[in-house]
C-alpha positions in Angstrom: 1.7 -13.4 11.8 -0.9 -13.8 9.0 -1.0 -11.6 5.6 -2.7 -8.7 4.7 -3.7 -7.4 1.4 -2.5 -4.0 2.0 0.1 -1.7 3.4 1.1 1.6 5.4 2.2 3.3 2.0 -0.6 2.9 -0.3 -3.5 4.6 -1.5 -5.4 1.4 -0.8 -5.6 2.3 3.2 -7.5 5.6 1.9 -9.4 4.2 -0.8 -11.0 1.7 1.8 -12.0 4.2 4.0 -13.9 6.2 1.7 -15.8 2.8 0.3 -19.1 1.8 2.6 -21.0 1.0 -0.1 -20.6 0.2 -3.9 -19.8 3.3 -5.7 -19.4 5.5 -3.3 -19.2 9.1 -4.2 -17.1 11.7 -2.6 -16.6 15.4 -2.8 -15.1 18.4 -1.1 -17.6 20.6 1.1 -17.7 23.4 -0.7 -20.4 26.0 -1.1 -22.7 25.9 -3.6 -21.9 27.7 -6.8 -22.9 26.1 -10.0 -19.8 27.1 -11.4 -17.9 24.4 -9.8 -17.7 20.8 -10.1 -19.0 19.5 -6.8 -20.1 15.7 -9.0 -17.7 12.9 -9.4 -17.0 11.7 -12.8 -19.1 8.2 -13.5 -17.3 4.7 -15.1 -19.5 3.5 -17.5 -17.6 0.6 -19.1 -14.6 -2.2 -17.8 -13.4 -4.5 -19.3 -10.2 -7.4 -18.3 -8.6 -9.8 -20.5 -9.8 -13.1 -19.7 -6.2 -14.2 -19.1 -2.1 -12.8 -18.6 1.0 -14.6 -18.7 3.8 -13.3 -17.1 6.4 -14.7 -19.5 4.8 -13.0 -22.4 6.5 -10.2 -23.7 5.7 -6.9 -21.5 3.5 -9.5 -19.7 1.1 -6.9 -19.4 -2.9 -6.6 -19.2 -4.4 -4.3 -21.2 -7.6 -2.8 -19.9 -9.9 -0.8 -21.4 -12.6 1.2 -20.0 -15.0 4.1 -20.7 -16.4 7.2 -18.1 -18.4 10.3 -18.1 -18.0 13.6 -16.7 -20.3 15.5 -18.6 -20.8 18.5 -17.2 -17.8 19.0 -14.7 -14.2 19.0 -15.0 -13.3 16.3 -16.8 -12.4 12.8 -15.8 -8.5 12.6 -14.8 -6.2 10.5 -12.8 -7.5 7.7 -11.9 -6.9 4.3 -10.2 -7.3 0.8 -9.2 -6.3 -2.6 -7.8 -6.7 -6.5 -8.1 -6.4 -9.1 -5.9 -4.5 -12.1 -5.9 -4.9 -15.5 -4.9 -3.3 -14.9 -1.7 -4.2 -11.8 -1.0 -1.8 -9.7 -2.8 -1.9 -6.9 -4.5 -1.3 -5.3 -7.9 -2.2 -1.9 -9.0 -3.7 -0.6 -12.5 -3.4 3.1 -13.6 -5.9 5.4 -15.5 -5.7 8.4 -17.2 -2.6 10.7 -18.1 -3.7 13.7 -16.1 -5.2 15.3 -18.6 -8.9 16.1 -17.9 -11.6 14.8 -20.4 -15.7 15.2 -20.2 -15.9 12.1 -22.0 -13.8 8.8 -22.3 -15.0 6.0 -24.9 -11.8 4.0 -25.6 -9.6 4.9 -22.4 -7.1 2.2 -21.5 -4.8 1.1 -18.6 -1.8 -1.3 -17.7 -1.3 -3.6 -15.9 2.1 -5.2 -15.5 2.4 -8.1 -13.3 5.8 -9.1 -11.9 7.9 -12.5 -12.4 7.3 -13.5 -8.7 3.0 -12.8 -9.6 1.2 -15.8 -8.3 -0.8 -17.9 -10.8 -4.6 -18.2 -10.2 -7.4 -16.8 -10.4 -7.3 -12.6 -9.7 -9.9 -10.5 -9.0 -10.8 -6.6 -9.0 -10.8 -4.9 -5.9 -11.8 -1.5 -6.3 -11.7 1.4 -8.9 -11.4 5.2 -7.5 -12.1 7.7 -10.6 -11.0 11.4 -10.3 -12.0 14.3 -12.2 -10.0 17.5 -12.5 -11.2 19.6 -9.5 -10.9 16.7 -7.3 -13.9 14.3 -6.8 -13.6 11.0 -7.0 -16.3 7.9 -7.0 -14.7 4.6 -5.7 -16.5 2.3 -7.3 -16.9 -1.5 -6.4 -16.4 -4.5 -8.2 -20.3 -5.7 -7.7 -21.2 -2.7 -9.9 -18.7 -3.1 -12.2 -20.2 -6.5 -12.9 -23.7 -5.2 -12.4 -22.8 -3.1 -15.7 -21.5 -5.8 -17.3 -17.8 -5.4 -16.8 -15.2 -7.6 -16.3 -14.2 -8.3 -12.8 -11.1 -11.0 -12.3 -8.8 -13.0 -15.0 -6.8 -15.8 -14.6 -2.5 -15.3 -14.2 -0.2 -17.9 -15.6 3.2 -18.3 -14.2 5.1 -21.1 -15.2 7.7 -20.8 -12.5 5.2 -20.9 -10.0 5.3 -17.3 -8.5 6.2 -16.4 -5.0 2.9 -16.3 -2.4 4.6 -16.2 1.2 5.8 -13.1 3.0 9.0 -11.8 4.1 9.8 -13.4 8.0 11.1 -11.1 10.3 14.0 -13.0 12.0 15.8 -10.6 14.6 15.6 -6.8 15.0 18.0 -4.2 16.9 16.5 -1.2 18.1 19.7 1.2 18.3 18.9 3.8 20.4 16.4 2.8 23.1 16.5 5.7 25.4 15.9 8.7 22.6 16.5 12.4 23.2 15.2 14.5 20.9 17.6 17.6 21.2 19.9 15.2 19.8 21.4 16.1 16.3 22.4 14.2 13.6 26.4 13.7 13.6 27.9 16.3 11.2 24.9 18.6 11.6 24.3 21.7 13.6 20.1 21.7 13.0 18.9 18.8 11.8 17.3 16.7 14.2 18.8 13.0 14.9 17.8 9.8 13.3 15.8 6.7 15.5 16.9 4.0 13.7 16.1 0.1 13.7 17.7 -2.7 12.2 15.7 -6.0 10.5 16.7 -8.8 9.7 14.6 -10.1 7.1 13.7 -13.5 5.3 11.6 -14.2 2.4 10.5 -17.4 0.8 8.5 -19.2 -2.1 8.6 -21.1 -5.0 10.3 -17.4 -6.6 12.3 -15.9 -4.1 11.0 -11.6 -4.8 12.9 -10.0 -1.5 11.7 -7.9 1.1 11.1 -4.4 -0.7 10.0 -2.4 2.4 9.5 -2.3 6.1 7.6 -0.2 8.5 7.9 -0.7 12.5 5.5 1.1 14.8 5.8 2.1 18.7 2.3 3.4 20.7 1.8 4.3 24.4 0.5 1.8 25.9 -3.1 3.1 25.8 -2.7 3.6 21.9 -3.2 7.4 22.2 0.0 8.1 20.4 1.9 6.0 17.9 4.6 6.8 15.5 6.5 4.8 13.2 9.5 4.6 11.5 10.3 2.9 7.8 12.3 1.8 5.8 13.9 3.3 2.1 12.0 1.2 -0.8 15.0 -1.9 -1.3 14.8 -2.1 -5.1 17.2 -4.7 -5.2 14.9 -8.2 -6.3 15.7 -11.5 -5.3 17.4 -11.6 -2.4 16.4 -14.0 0.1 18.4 -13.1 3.1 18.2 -9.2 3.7 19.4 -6.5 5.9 17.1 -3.6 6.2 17.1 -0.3 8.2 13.9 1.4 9.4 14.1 5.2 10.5 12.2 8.0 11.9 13.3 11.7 12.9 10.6 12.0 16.1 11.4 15.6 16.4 10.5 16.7 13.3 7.5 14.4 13.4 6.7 15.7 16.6 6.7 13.1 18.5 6.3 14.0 22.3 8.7 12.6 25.3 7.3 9.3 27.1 7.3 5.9 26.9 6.3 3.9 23.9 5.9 0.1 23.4 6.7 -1.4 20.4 3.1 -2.7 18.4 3.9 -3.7 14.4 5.8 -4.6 12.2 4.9 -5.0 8.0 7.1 -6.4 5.7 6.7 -6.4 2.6 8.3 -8.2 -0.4 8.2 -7.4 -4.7 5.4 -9.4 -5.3 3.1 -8.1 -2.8 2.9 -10.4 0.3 2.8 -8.4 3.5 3.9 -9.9 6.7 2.1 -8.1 9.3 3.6 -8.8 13.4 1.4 -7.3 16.0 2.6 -7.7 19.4 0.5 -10.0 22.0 0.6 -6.2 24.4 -1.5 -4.8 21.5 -4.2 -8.2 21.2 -1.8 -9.8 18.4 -0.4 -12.8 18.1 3.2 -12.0 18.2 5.6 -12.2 20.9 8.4 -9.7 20.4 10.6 -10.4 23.2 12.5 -13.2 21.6 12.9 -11.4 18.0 13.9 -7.7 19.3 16.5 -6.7 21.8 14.1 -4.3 23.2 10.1 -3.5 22.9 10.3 -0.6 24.8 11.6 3.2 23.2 11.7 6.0 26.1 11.7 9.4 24.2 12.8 11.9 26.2 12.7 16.1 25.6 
């Protein structure tokens, strides 16, 4: 197992695929008509506070931050993230929507969480949007290259929580998986594939697990599906009971084999556990933690 700073359900996944380079632009292909705003906005100002404590009141960071969209749309909803010590991850939002050519005194919140972990944090990325869809994803070497602010420091008395969830035994409840089944009580709706975790989490600040995603592929990797878990947003609790689902019919899932690959958990203050099986090149042997790591689908 070893942590990751992101996970299945965040905008992160995209926003790193888009970044090759600092400041990478991106646009829609569309024809050219210079009636339409085919030019990401641009971020012309950052700025951090040197330092957040989560027992203030709010404990909340204040950003502020300026950006240009001159002759297009308008800069709107907007983004970004920081990274913690360990890898976690805490998310900043700009904008309210509504679309603006310029921005001299915009500002966003941060709010960090009881279980943060105190150090040093640092910006990840920024992805700015104007109002007919561009975006620039903008690194944190041009931020500083600008002149902007690019980490601060967290305090956290109580010391914070910085170790994932642990994924102690798992029941797969359906192995063999038809999917003309229905679900009980229904006469359309296509049945449930459901697996049951059983879920630890740890640190000096116990968060809880907050969410779960388990994943099955052929064996070649050509097909993979996965099923997840409701958002648990209970805090706290260090011993947890959570329930991962999937509806493979309506997802389309075609009948065969498939072998379980992953499993990410992970908790309220942003640790992910990732488990990927040793059949997959992982590290992690599934045989003793699930009852089975083979799902046969079938029509």
């Amino acid at each position: 197992m070893k942590r990751i700073v992101t996970s299945w359900w965040s905008p992160v996944v995209f926003a790193f695929a888009l970044t090759g380079a600092a400041g990478l632009a991106c646009s829609d292909a569309r024809a050219a008509d210079p009636g339409l705003d085919t030019t990401p906005p641009r971020l012309t100002a950052f700025s951090m506070p040197a330092r957040i404590d989560v027992a203030a009141a709010g404990a909340d960071a204040r950003f502020t931050w300026s950006g240009t969209d001159d002759k297009g749309s308008g800069v709107s909803d907007s983004y970004g993230w920081v990274i913690g010590p360990s890898g976690q991850i805490m998310y900043f939002w700009i904008g309210n929507g509504v679309a603006a050519n310029k921005v001299t005194s915009g500002r966003a919140a941060l709010t960090a969480t009881p279980w943060s972990e105190p150090g040093t944090w640092r910006l990840g990325d920024i992805v700015l949007r104007d109002a007919a869809g561009n975006q620039a994803v903008i690194a944190a070497a041009t931020v500083a290259a600008f002149g902007g602010s690019t980490q601060f420091t967290l305090a956290n008395r109580k010391g914070g929580d910085a170790l994932p969830p642990t994924l102690l035994s798992a029941t797969v409840r359906t192995p063999v998986f038809s999917l003309a089944a229905l679900q009980k009580g229904t006469t359309a709706l296509p049945a449930q594939f459901v697996v049951d975790l059983h879920v630890k989490d740890d640190g000096n600040q116990v968060s809880g697990a907050r969410i779960a995603s388990v994943q099955f592929c052929t064996a070649d990797l050509a097909r993979c599906w996965s099923a997840t878990t409701v958002e648990n947003i209970a805090s706290g609790a260090a011993d947890l009971a959570l329930s991962a689902w999937q509806r493979p019919a309506q997802l389309g899932v075609p009948a065969g084999t498939y072998v379980l690959r992953e499993v990410d958990i992970e908790d309220h203050a942003g640790n992910t556990g990732r488990y990927l099986s040793t059949a997959f090149g992982g590290t992690t042997d599934f045989t003793p933690i699930f009852d089975t790591t083979t799902v046969t689908i079938t029509p």
